[in-house]
C-alpha positions as CSV (number, residue, x, y, z in Angstrom):
1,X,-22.4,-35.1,-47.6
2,X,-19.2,-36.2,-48.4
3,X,-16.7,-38.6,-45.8
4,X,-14.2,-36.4,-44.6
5,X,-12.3,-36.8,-41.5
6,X,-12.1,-34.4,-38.6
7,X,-9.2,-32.1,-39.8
8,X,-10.5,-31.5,-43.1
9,X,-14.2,-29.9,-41.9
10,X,-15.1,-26.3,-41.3
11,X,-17.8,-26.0,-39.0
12,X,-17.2,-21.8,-39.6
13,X,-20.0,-21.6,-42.0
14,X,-22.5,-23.0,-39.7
15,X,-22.3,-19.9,-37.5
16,X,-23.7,-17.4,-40.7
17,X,-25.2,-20.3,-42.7
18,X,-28.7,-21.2,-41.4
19,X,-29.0,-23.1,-44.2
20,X,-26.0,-25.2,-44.0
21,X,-26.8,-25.5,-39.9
22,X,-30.2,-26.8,-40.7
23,X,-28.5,-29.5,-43.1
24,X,-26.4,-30.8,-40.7
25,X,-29.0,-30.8,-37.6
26,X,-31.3,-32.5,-39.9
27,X,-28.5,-35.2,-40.8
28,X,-28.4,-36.1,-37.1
29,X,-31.4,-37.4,-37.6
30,X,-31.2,-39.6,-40.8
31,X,-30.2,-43.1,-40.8
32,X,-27.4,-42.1,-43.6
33,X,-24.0,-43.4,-41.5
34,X,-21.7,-41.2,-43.6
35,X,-24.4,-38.0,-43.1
36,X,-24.8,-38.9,-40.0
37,X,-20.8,-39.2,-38.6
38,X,-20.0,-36.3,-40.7
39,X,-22.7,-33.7,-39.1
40,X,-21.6,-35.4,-35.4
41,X,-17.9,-34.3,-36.1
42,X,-19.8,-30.7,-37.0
43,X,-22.0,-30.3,-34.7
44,X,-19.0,-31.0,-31.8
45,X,-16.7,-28.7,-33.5
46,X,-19.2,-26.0,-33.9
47,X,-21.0,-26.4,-29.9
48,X,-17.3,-25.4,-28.7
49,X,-18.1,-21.6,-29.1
50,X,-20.5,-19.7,-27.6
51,X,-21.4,-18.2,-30.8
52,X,-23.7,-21.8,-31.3
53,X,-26.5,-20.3,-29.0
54,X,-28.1,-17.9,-31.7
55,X,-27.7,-19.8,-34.5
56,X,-29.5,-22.3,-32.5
57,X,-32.2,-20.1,-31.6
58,X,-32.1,-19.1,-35.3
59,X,-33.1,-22.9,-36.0
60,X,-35.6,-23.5,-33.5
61,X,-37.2,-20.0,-34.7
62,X,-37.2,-20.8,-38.4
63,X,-36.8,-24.3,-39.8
64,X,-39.4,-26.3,-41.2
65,X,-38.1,-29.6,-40.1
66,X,-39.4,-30.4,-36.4
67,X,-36.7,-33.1,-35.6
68,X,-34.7,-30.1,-37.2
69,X,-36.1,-27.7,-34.8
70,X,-36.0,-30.3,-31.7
71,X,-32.7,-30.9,-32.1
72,X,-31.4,-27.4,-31.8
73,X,-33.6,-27.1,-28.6
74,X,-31.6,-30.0,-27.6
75,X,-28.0,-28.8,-28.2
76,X,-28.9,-25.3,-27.3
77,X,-30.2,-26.5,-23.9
78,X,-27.1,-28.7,-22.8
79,X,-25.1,-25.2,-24.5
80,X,-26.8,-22.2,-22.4
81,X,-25.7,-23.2,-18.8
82,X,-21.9,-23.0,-20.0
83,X,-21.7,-20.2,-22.4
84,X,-25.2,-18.0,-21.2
85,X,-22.5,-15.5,-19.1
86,X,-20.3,-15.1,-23.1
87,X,-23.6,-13.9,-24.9
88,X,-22.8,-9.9,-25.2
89,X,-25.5,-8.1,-23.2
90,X,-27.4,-6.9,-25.5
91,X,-28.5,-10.2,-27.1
92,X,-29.5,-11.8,-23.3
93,X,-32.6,-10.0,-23.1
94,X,-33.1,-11.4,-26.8
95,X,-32.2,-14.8,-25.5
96,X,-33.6,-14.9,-22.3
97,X,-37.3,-13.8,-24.0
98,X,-37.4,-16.5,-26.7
99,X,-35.9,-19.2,-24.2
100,X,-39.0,-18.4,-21.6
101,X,-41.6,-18.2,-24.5
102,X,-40.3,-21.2,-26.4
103,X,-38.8,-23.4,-24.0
């Protein structure tokens, strides 16, 4: 991952890219400083909208990394309480299923 500062990244792929979210959700937990202070600005841009919660889910569901996996359980936790009444209604039943089976 390459330094950039805070203007210059696009968190806007990590809402369609699983791939790229699980990249940076895995760099919170490496002890690269650059990796690391690059996915934190991410991560911060991309928790502002409540489109985070299924990608989330989408992480905790999917990835092969546990610390990749715990992490999204984190962020999506501290993420539910404020955005859980923007989910469209026809993904709550979705969300609210995984979250009691998983969480």
């Amino acid at each position: 991952m390459a330094s950039q500062n805070e203007s210059e990244l696009d968190e806007t792929i990590l809402y369609t890219n699983s791939e790229e979210l699980g990249n940076v959700l895995y760099a919170l937990t490496q002890p690269n400083n650059n990796d690391l202070r690059r996915a934190t600005l991410l991560i911060r841009k991309f928790l502002d909208k409540p489109e985070a919660i299924m990608p989330l889910v989408q992480q905790i569901e999917t990835s092969q990394h546990a610390e990749v996996r715990q992490v999204a359980a984190v962020y999506l936790r501290e993420q539910i309480e404020e955005f859980y009444k923007k989910v469209p209604a026809d993904i709550k039943p979705k969300l609210k299923g995984f979250l009691i089976t998983k969480l």
